[in-house]
DRENMAR-180213 format. One line per field, with one value per residue: residue number from 1; residue in one letter; chain; z, x negated, y negated of N, C-alpha, C in turn. Coordinates in steps of 0.2 Angstrom, whole numbers, plus 5000, padded with zeros to 4 digits. Each point is the difference from the previous one (the first is absolute). Layout:
# residues N
seq = NUM|...
type = A|...
mol = A|...
n.z = Z|...
n.x = X|...
n.y = Y|...
ca.z = Z|...
ca.x = X|...
ca.y = Y|...
c.z = Z|...
c.x = X|...
c.y = Y|...
END
This chain:
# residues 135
seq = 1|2|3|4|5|6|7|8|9|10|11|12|13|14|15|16|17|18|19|20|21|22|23|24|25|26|27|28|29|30|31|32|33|34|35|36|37|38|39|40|41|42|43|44|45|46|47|48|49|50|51|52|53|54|55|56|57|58|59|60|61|62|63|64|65|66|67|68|69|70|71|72|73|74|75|76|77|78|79|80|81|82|83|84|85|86|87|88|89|90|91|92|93|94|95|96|97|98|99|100|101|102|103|104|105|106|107|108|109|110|111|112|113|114|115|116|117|118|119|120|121|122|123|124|125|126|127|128|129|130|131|132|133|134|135
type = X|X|X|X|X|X|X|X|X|X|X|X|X|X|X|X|X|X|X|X|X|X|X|X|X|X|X|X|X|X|X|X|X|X|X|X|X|X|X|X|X|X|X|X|X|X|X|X|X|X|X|X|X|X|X|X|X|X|X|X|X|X|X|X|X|X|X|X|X|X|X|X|X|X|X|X|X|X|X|X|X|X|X|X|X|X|X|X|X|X|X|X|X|X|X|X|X|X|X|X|X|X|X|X|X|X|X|X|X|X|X|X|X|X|X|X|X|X|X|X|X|X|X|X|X|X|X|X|X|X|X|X|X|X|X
mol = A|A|A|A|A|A|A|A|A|A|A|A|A|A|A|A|A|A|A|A|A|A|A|A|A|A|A|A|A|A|A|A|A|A|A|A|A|A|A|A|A|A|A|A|A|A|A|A|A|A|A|A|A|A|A|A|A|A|A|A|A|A|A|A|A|A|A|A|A|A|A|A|A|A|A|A|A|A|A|A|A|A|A|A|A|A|A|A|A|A|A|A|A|A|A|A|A|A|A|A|A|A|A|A|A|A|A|A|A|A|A|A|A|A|A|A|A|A|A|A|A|A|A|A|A|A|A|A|A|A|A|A|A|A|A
n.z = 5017|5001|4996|5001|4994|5004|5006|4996|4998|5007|5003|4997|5002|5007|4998|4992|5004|4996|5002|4994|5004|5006|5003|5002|4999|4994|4998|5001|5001|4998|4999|4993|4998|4992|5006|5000|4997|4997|5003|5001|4993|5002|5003|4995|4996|5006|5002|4993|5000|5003|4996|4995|5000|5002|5009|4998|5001|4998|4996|4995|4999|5007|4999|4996|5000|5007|4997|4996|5005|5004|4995|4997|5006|5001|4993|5006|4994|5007|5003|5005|5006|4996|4993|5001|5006|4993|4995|5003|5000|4992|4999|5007|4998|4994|5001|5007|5000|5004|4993|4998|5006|5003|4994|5000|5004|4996|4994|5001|4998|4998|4996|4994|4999|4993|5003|5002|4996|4994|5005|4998|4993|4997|5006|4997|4994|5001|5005|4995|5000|5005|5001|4996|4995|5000|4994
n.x = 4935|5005|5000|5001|4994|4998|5003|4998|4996|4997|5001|4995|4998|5000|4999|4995|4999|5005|5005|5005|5006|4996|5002|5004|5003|5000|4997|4992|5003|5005|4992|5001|4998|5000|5006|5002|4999|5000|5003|5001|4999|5005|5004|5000|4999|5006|4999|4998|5002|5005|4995|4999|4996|5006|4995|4999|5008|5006|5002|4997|5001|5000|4995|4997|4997|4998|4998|4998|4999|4995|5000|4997|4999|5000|5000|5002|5004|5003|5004|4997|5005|4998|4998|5006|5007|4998|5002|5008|5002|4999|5002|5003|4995|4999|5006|4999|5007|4995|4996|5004|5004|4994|5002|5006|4999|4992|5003|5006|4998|5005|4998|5003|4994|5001|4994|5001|5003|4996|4992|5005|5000|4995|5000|5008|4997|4992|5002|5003|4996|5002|4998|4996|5001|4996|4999
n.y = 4977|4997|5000|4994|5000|5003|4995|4994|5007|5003|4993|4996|5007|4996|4996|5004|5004|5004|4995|4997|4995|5000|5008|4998|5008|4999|5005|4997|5006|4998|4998|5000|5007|4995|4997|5007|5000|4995|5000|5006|4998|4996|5004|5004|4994|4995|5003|5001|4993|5002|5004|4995|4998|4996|5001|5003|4999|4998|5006|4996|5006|4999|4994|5000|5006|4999|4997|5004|5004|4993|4999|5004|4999|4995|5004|5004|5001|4999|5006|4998|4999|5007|4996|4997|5004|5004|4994|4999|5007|5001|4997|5005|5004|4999|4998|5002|5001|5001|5004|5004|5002|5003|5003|5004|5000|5000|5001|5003|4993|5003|5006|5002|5004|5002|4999|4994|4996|5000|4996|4993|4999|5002|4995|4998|4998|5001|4996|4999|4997|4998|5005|5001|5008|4997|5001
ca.z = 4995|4998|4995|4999|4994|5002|5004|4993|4995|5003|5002|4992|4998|5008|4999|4995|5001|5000|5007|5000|5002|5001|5007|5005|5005|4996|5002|4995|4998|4993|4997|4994|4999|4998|5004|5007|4995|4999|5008|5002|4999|5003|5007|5001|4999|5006|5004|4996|5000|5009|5003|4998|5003|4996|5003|4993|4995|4997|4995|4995|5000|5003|5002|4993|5000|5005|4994|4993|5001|5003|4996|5002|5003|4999|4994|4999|5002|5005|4999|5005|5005|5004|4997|5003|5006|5000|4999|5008|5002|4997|5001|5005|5001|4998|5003|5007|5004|5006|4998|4997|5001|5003|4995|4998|5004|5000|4993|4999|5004|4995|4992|4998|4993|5000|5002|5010|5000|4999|5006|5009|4999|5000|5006|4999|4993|5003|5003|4998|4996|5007|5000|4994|4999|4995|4994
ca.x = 5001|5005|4998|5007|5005|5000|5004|5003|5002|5007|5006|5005|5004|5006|5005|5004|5001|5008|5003|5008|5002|4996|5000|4990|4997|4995|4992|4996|4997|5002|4999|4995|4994|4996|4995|4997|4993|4996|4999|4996|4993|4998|4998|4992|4994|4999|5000|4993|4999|4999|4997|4992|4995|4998|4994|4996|5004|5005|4999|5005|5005|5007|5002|5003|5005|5007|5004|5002|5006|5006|5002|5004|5007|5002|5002|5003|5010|5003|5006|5004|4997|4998|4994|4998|4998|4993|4993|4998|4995|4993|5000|4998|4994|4996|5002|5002|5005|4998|4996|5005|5003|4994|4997|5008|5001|4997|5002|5007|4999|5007|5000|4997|4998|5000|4997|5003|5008|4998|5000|5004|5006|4996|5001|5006|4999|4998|5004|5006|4997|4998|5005|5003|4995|4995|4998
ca.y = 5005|4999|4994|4998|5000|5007|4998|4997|5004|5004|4997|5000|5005|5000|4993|5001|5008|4998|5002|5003|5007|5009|5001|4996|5006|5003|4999|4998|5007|5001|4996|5000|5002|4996|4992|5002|5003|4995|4997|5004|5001|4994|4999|5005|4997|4997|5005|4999|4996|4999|5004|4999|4996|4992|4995|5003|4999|5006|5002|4995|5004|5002|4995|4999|5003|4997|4996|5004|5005|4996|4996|5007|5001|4994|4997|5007|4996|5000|5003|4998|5000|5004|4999|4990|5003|5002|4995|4995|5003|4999|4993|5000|5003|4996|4993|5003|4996|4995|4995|4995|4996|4995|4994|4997|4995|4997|4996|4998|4996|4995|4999|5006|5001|5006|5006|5001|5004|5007|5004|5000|5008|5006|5004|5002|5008|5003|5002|5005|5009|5005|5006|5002|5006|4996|5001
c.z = 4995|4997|4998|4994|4999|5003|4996|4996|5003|5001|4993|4997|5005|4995|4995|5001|5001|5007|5001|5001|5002|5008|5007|5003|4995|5003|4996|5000|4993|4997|4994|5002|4998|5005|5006|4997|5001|5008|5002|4998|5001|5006|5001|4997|5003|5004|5001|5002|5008|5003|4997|5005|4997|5000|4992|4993|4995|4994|4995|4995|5002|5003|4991|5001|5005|4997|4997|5004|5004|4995|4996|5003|5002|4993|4998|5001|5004|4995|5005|5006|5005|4996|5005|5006|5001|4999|5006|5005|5001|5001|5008|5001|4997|5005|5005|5001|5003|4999|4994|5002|5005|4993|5000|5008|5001|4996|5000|5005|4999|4994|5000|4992|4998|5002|5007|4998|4999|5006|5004|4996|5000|5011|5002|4999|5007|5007|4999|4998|5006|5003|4994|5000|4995|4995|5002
c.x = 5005|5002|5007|5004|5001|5007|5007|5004|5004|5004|5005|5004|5003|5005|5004|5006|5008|5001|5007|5000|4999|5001|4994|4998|4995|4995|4996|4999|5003|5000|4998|4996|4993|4997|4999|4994|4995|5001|4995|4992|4998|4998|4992|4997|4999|4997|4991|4997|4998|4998|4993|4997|5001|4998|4994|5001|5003|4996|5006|5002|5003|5004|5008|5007|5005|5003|5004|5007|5006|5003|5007|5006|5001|5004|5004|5007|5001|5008|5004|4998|4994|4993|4997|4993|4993|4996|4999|4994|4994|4996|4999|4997|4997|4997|5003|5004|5000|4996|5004|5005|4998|4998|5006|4998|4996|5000|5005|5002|5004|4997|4996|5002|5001|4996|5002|5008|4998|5000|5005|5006|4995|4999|5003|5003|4999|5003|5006|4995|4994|5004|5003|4993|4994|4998|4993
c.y = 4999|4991|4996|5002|5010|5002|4999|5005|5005|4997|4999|5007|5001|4997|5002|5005|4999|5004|5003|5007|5007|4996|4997|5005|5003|5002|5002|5008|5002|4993|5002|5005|4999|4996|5005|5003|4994|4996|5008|4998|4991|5001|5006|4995|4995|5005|5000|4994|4998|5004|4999|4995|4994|4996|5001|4998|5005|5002|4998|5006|5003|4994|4999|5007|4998|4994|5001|5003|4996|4998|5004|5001|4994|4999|5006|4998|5004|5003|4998|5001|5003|5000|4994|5003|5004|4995|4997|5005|5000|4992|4997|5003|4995|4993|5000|4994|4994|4994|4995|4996|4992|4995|4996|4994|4996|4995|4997|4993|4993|4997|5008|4999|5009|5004|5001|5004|5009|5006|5002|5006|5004|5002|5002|5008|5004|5001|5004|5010|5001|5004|5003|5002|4997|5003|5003
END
């Protein structure tokens, strides 16, 4: 379901996203209104998506709109810590942990490229923003 350069565009708003200075207790529940807003309706049209029949095949407008919206909060400026903590959230739903860090070891094989460095801080991220109230 989830497409590298898809991967690509959340991670690239991981990476952009300014880090100084904020507490590491933060939590992602006072993040941005705005990105708990568009993470919400990200997650109600994932939601759509893994619930249709894809043996059949998806419907390429929800297929389009799940794009649309990840993109969305992928290109949304990060204020800080507690926006970071909801994408990481978001982002492990999209992209369950396990599955990611299984790709961090599968790949990272004494050379990495930026899409390997990407994941291995995007399982990071996401490891930091477990236990923290998700968007």
């Amino acid at each position: 379901m989830s497409t590298a350069s898809t991967r690509r565009a959340a991670l690239g708003a991981i990476l952009a996203a300014p880090l100084a200075s904020v507490p590491a207790t933060a939590s992602a529940a006072s993040a941005t209104p705005a990105l708990v807003r568009l993470i919400a309706k990200n997650d109600r049209i994932n939601d759509l998506l893994n619930a249709s029949d894809g043996a059949s095949g998806f419907d390429p407008g929800l297929v389009r709109a799940a794009g649309v919206i990840r993109s969305r909060v992928a290109a949304f400026p990060s204020r800080g810590l507690p926006d970071i903590l909801a994408k990481a959230s978001c982002l492990a739903r999209l992209y369950p942990l396990a599955d990611a860090e299984e790709q961090v070891r599968e790949s990272l094989n004494g050379y990495a490229f930026l899409d390997e460095m990407s994941v291995a801080l995007a399982v990071e991220v996401m490891k930091l923003a477990e236990g923290t109230l998700c968007a």
